[in-house]
N, C-alpha and C positions, 0 to 999 in steps of 0.2 A: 504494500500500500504506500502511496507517497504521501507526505505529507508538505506542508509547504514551511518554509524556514525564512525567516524575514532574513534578509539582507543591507549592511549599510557599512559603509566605511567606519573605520574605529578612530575612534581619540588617543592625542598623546597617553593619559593614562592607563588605557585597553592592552598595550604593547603587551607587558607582562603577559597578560591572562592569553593572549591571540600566539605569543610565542612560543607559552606552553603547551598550547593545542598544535603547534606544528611539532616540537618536537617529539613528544608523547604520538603524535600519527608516524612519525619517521622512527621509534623505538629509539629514542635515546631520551638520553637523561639530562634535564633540566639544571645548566651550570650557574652558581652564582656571578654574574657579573656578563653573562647572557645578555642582558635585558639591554647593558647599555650598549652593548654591542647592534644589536637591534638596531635601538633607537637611534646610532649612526646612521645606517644603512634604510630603513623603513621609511618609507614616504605616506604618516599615516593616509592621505586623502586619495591616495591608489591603493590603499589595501584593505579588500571590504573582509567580512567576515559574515557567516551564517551562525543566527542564534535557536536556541531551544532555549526558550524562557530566556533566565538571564549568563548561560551558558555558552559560551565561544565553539561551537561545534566545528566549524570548516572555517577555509579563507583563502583569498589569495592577494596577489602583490603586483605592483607594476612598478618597472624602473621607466623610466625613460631615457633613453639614449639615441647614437647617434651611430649607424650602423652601414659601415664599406659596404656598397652594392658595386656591381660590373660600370667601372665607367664614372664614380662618384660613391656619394655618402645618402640616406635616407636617414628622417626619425624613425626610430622603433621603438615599441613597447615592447618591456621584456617581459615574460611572463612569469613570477618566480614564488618557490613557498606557498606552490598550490596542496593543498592540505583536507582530508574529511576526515574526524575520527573515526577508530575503527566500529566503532556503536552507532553508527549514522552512514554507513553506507549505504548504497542501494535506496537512498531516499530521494534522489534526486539532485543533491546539495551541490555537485559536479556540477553535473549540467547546466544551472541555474544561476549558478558564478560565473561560467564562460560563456553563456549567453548575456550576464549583465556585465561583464568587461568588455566584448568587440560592441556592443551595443551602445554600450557609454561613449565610447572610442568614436564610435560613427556619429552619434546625437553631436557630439563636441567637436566633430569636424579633427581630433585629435590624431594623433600616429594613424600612418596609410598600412604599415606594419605590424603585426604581433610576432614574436619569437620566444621560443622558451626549449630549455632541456628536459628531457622527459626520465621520469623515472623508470617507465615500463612505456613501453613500443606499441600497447594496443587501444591506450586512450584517449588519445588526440584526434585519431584522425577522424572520426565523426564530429569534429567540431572545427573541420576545416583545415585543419595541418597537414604540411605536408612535410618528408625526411630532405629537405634542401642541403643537409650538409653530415659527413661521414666524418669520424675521428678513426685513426691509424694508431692503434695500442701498440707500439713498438716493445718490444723485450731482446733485446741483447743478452751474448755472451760477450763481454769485455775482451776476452781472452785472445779472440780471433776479432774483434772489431775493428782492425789497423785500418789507417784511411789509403788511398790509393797512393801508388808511386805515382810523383808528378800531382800533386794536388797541392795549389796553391792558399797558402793561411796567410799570404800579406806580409807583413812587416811588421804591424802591430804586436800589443800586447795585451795581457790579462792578467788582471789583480783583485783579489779577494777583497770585499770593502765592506764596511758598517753600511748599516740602513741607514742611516742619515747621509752620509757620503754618497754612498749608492743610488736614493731614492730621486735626486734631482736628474741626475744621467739618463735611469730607467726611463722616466719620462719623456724625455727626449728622443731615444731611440724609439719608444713606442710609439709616440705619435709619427716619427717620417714613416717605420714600418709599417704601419693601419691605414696607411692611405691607398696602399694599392692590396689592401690583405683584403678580400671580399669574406665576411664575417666575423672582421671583428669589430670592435665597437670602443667609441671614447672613453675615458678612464677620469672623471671628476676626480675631487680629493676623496670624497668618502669612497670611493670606488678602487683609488688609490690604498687606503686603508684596510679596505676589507680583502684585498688582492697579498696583501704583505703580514695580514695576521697571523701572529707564531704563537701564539698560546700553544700549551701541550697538546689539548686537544685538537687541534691542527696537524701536529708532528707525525702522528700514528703511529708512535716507537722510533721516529727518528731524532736527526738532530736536528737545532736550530737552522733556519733558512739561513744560507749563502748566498751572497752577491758575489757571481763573476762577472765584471766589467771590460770589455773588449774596446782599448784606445788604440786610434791611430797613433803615427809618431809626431803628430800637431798637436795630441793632446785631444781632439775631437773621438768621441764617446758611439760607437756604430756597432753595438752589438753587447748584447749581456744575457746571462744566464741563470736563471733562478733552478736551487738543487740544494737537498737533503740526502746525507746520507744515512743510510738503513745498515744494519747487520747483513754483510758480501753484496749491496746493492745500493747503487746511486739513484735517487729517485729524481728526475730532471722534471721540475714543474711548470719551467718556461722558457724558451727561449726566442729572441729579437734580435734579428741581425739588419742591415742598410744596406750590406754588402755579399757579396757572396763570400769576400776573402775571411770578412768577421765571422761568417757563418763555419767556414770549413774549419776555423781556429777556438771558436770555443766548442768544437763539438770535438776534435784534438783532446783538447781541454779536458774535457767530462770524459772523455774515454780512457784518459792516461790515469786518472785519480787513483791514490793507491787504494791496497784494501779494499776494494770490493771486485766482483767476479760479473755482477749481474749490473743490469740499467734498465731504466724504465722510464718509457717519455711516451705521452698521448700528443701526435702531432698531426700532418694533413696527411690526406691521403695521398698526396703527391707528396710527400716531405722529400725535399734533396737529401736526407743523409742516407739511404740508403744506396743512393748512388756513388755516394764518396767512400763506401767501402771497397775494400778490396774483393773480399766476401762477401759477398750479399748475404749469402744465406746465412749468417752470423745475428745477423736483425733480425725476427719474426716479430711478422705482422698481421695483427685481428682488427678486422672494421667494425664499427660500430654504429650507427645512428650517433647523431650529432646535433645540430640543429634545427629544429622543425619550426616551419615557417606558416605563417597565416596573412593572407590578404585581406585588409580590413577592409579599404578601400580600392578595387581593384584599376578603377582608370588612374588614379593617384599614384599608387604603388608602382603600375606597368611604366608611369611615364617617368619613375624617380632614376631610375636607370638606364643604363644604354646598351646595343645590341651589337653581335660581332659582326652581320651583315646587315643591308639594306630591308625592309619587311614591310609588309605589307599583307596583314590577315585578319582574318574577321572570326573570330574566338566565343562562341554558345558556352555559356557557365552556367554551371546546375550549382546552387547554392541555398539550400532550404534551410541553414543554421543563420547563415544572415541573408537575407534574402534581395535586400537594396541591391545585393552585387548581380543576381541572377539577370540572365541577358544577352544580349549579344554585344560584343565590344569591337569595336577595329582599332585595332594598333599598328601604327603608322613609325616605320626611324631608319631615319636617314644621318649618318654622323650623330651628332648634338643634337640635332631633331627629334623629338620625339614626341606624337599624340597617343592617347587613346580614349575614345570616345562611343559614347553608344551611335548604336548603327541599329536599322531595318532589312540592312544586305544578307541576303544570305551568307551561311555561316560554312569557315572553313575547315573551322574544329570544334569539337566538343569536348567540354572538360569539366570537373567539379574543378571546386577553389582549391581540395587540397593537391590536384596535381598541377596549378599554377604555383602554388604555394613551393611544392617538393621544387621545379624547377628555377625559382627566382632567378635564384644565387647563382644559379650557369654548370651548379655541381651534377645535381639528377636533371639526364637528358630528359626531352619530350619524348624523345624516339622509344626510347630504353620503355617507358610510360605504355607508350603504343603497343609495345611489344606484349605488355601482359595485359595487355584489353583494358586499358584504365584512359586512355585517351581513342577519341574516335574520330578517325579522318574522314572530312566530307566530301573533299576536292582534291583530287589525285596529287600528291607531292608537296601538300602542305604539313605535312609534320617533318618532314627532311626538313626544308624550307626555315618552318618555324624552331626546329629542335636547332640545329646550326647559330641560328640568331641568337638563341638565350644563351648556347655555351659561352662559357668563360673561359680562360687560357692558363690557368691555374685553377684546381680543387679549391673550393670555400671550406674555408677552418671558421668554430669558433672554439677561441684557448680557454677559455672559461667561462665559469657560471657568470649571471648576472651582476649578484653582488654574493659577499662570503660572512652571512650574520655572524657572530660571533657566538652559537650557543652552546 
């Protein structure tokens, strides 16, 4: 039976009681000094909650950000610390949250985008998501990881450095490398803070976060390396390069570290380092699901980005979760040009939102779509056509969650 759960975004003094309802749904245990962690990161007036009386049963979160597409940058809504107790499932309290976040989103003319990581693979996509972007779980044996002969590391150097030292550099790198990384997203200060949290609970049995710092010999800052080491295993949790030369030399770097055997780095699925071994087969690598994407707004969203060829197609969207987008649309780009706007012309493809969604980003082809009956061709060599347009020329990563509460 469903029952209905009122809905409304929570007040500064709600954090508490909304964040013990997340962690208690995710089985962990409620840290003292949690809260203020939170309350960094939380934007109460994006983060609604569902009640039972005067009980925080569900919730979720939005960040806003500002998120690399093909060709440029878009707003995005993140979607994050989506949560139902486990005594209140199956009552509808999902559903009803992510119909009143893309809903809110549309009424406010707000973010054209939704994104979020998913815990489990089978609950998004009836609510419009689609898998836009894969992570490459690399595992290394160190032993045989040697980098190729004839592989150039630059000139530069790497230096172990404080957070505080460290923390103005990282910045830096990050913002030149985000500009052309399709999926990753701006880093505000609190963003900043929740990315660099060391608390133990963070650690997992390792040690404190390292800063490797990759400088030219001017002194200019073009690559760094965030890594903990574990008992026989380096665990690499970021890494930013500007260069190829910085890249091939802090991963040198990570591989020489004494004392450990093992390494462990979530990167793209195109990641270059596995071509800088000498060994390939030294790195083993598992995909995963990564980012899943939502069209809130689909002429907004189609037009925020740019295409690898010329296009010109007229696109049938079945969308009964938000229904404003259902329609038919032509998307017109040419260079820098780019429309899309509703049309009466007959349609050259069929599609739900969540397979515009899966291909935004340039990572999951249309073709690929086609291939398993998920896209339907109307006009003979329009999914070539249009599949071609949306690739991108590099894999879409994203290297992290949205934000990292402290609980």
């Amino acid at each position: 039976m469903t029952t209905t759960y009122p809905l409304r975004t929570i007040t500064a003094h709600e954090i508490d009681a909304w964040a013990r309802m997340v962690t208690t749904t995710y089985g962990q245990d409620w840290r003292e000094g949690g809260l203020r962690g939170a309350a960094r990161s939380l934007e109460p007036g994006r983060t609604i909650a569902a009640f039972d009386g005067p009980e925080i049963v569900g919730g979720a979160s939005i960040y806003g950000r500002l998120l690399t597409v093909p060709g440029g940058a878009a707003p995005v809504a993140g979607i994050t610390l989506v949560a139902v107790l486990p005594t209140h499932r199956r009552r509808g309290i999902l559903t009803a949250m992510m119909r009143e976040q893309l809903t809110g989103l549309h009424e406010a003319g707000g973010e054209p985008i939704a994104a979020l990581n998913a815990a489990q693979a089978t609950i998004y996509g009836r609510f419009g998501y689609g898998v836009a972007s894969h992570v490459a779980q690399i595992r290394g044996d160190k032993r045989f990881m040697a980098l190729r002969p004839g592989t150039d590391p630059g000139e530069g150097t790497i230096r172990l450095l404080g957070r505080e030292d460290a923390r103005p550099l990282l910045e830096k790198v990050y913002e030149r490398a985000r500009e052309g990384a399709v999926g990753w997203v701006d880093r505000a200060e609190k963003y900043w803070q929740a990315r660099l949290a060391d608390g133990e609970g963070a650690r997992e049995g390792g040690t404190a976060l390292r800063y490797a710092v990759h400088r030219e010999p001017s002194g200019e800052a073009t690559g760094y390396a965030l890594y903990r080491s574990m008992p026989d295993l380096v665990r690499v949790i970021e890494v930013a390069a500007t260069s190829r030369q910085s890249y091939a030399a802090l991963w040198r770097f990570l591989i020489e570290l004494d004392g450990h055997t093992e390494l462990a780095y979530d990167g793209a699925v195109d990641e270059p380092l596995t071509h800088l071994l000498a060994d390939p087969r030294a790195a083993r690598t598992t995909l995963m699901d990564n980012l899943w994407v939502r069209l809130v707004d689909i002429g907004r969203a189609l037009s925020a980005r740019r295409y690898a060829t010329g296009l010109d197609v007229v696109v049938e969207v079945r969308d009964t979760f938000c229904p404003w987008n259902a329609g038919r649309h032509r998307l017109t780009a040419d260079g820098d040009t780019v429309t899309c706007e509703r049309t009466r012309a007959r349609a050259d493809l069929r599609v739900t939102a969540a397979e515009l969604g899966a291909a935004y980003l340039g990572g999951t082809t249309l073709a690929s779509l086609a291939a398993a009956g998920r896209v339907e061709e109307l006009r003979p060599g329009a999914v070539t056509t249009t599949s071609r347009a949306f690739h991108g020329d590099r894999a879409p990563f994203h290297p992290s969650g949205w934000a990292f509460p402290a609980f």
